[in-house]
C-alpha positions, 0 to 999 in steps of 0.5 A: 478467523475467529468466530466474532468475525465469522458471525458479522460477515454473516458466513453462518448464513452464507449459501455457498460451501465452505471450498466454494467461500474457500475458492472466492477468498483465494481468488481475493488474496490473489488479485490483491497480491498481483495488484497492489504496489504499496504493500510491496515495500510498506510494513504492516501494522496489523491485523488489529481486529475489525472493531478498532476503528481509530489508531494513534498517527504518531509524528517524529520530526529530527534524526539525531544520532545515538551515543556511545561511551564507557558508562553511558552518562552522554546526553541524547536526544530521547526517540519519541512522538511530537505530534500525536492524533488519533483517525478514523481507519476507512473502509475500502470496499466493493460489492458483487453479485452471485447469480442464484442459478450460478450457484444451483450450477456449481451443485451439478458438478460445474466450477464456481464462477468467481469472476465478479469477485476477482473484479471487486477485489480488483477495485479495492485494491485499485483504492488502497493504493490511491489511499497510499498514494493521494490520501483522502482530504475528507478523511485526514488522510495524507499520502505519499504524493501529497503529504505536508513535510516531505521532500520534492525535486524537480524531474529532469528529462526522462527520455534522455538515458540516465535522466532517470538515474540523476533525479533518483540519486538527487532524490537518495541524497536528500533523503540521506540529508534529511537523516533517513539512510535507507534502504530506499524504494521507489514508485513511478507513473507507467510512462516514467517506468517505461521509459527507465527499460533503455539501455545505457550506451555507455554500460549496455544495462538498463536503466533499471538494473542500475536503480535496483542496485541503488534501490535495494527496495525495489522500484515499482510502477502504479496505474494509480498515478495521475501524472508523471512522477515518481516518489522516493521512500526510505523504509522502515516502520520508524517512517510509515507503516500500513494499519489494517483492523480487517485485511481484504476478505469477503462478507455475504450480505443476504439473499437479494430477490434470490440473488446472492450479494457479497461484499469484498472489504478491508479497513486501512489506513497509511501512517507516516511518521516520518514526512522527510522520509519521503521524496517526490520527483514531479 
């Protein structure tokens, strides 16, 4: 962190010690890394520095394949942007509060108290995966759910063995179909996820074994979703990526009627680049 950033999270004026800011920025990258899913297999673009509050949404449509001869005279089409935009990166936040006899009580030798701040680390990283997931229409923001151009199928019935299993090899097929061939991850709603945890009578594996052979990217459950579907995703930053200006961290906001409010924040915001590279089972 360099001191530009230091000074507009007000660290100067901070009243805890710097093992005690120390301890509450731990328990914030902790939280997150437990609770977030579409950092798990989304790449990050970034840090860009907490002043940069727009970035480019470039737009690829087609998949044509290289070329390969002797001197290098064959035509192919060049890689490069269709659709180019500029958005606003949000700001996910969410404040907390730090009693001043809390404080006074970590000088006499008690442990700090970070509850607060796991429970604002929590609610952050809860609504940077509805950003991922469902977007934002007020701020142009698409998700994986919801974007314009992805693919979608019709989910089959999970509670039978190996429902599960056909809908996500249907789903890989268009993918590959659209030109987009992996490595592929998925995402579903907890019930979906639960009920892939059956072992098939004809194998004796799970379910789910059988999808992380076909998955190499993993598969993953969000308590995020609303209903019960699940989305398919070729990687790569070629397709989407993550833009962070400021990764999750905390910022002192002053002394409030002695009291000591902090704030947990990022700036983020999904760029795909790719929408057939997406495909939602629902």
């Amino acid at each position: 962190m360099d001191g530009s950033q230091k000074d507009f999270l007000n660290h100067g004026e901070n009243p805890l010690t710097p093992e005690e800011t120390e301890r509450l920025m731990e328990t914030v990258v902790g939280v997150a890394r437990r609770k977030l899913v579409g950092r798990r297999f989304i790449e990050v673009y970034g840090p860009l520095g907490p002043g940069v509050q727009a970035i480019p949404f470039d737009e690829f449509q087609g998949a044509t394949p290289g070329a390969v001869d002797i001197v290098g005279e064959k035509e192919t089409a060049t890689v490069f942007t269709d659709h180019r935009r500029f958005r606003v990166i949000p700001i996910i936040y969410k404040d907390f509060l730090l009693h001043w006899r809390d404080i006074l009580a970590a000088r006499s030798g008690l442990p700090l108290d970070v509850s607060a701040a796991a429970g604002a680390a929590g609610f952050c990283a809860e609504k940077e995966d509805e950003l991922i997931f469902y977007g934002d229409k007020n701020l142009g923001q698409e998700g994986l759910l919801t974007a314009e151009g992805r693919s979608t199928i019709r989910r089959g019935d999970w509670e039978k063995t190996g429902g599960g299993l056909q809908d996500v090899i249907s789903a890989t097929e268009t993918l590959f179909s659209n030109g987009h061939y992996g490595p592929y991850a998925m995402v579903t709603s907890p019930k979906l996820f639960a009920l892939l945890h059956r072992v098939s009578e004809q194998t004796g594996v799970l379910e789910i074994d059988n999808l992380r052979q076909l998955l190499e990217g993993g598969v993953y459950r969000s308590n995020v979703f609303k209903d019960d579907r699940a989305v398919v995703v070729s990687l790569g930053s070629e397709n989407l990526d993550l833009a962070l200006s400021l990764d999750m961290c905390i910022a002192y906001l002053g002394a409030e009627r002695m009291n000591h409010p902090f704030r947990v924040l990022e700036c983020v915001a999904l760029r795909i680049k790719h929408a057939d590279a997406i495909c939602t089972i629902e």
